[in-house]
C-alpha positions in Angstrom: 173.4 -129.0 42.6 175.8 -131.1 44.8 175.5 -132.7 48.6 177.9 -133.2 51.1 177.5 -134.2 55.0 177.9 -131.7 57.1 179.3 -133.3 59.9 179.5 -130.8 62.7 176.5 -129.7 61.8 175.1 -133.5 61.8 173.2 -132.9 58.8 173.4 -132.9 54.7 174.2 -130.1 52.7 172.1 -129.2 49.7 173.8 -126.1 48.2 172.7 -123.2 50.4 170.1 -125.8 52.1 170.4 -127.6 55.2 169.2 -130.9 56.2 169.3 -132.1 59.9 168.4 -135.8 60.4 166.7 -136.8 63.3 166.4 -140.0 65.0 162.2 -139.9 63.7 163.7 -139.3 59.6 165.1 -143.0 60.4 162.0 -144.9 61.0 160.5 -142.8 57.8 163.5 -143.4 55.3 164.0 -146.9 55.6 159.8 -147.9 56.4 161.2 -149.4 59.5 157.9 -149.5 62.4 158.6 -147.6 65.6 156.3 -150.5 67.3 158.4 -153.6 66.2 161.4 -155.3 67.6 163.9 -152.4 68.4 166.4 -152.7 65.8 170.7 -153.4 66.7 172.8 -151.6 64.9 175.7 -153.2 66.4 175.6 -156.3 64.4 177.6 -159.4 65.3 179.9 -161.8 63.0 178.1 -163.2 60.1 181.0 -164.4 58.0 182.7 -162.7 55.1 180.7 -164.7 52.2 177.9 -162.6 53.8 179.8 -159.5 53.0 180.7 -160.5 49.5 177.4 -161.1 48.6 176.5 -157.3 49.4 179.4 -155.7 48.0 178.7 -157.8 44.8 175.3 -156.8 44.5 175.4 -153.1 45.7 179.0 -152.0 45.5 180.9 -150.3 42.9 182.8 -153.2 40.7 186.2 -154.5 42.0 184.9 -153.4 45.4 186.7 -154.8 48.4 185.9 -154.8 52.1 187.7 -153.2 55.2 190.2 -155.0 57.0 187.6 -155.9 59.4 185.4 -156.6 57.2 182.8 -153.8 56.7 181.7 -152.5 53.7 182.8 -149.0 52.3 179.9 -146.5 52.0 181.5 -144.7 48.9 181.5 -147.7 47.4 177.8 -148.2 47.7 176.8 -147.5 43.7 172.8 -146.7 44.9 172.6 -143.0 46.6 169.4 -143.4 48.4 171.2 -146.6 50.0 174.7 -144.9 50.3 172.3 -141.9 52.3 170.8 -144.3 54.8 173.7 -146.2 55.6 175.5 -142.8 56.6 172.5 -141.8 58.6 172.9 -145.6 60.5 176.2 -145.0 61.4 175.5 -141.4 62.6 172.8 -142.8 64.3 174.5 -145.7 65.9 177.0 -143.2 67.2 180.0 -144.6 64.9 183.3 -142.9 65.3 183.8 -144.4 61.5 181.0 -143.1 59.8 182.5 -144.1 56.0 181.8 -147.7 57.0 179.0 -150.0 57.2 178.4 -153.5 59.0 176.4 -156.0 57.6 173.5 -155.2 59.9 173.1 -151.7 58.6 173.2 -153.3 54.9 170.4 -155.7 56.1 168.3 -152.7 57.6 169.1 -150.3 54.5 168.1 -152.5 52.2 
């Protein structure tokens, strides 16, 4: 059975099934503590080596990055990953949701 985001509905599509994320699943998917340091999804400029790095570890091979220098989430190779970086940029109120900065690859992984 296949998946695919739903995105008027803001959830995931399981078949027949519907899953809604809500801003709570966040804290539970990633392990991320409500009490901490509030996290920022908006990230700021770490360099493109930094980018490399991820899309050399978790991307499909012969990846590349965006012209600004994001990451691709279909080219994310680990599911669970690819999932939470979607929810981010949901979350984060992205008008690009097929992208990821570095700061949601720090957080997701």
């Amino acid at each position: 059975m296949g998946y695919h985001r739903d995105i008027q509905a803001q959830a995931f599509r399981f078949g027949e099934n519907l899953l809604e994320i809500q801003v709570e699943d966040n804290y539970f998917l990633t392990g991320l503590s409500k009490l901490g340091t509030p996290i920022s999804l908006l990230g700021g400029r770490c360099g493109g080596e930094m980018v490399k790095y991820y899309i050399a570890a978790y991307c499909r091979p012969h990846a590349l990055p965006t012209r600004d220098g994001k990451i691709n989430i279909k080219d994310v190779t680990q599911l669970p990953l690819r999932t939470i970086l979607f929810i981010f940029a949901r979350l984060a109120g992205n008008s690009t949701l097929h992208v990821a900065s570095i700061s949601y690859m720090q957080y997701g992984i």
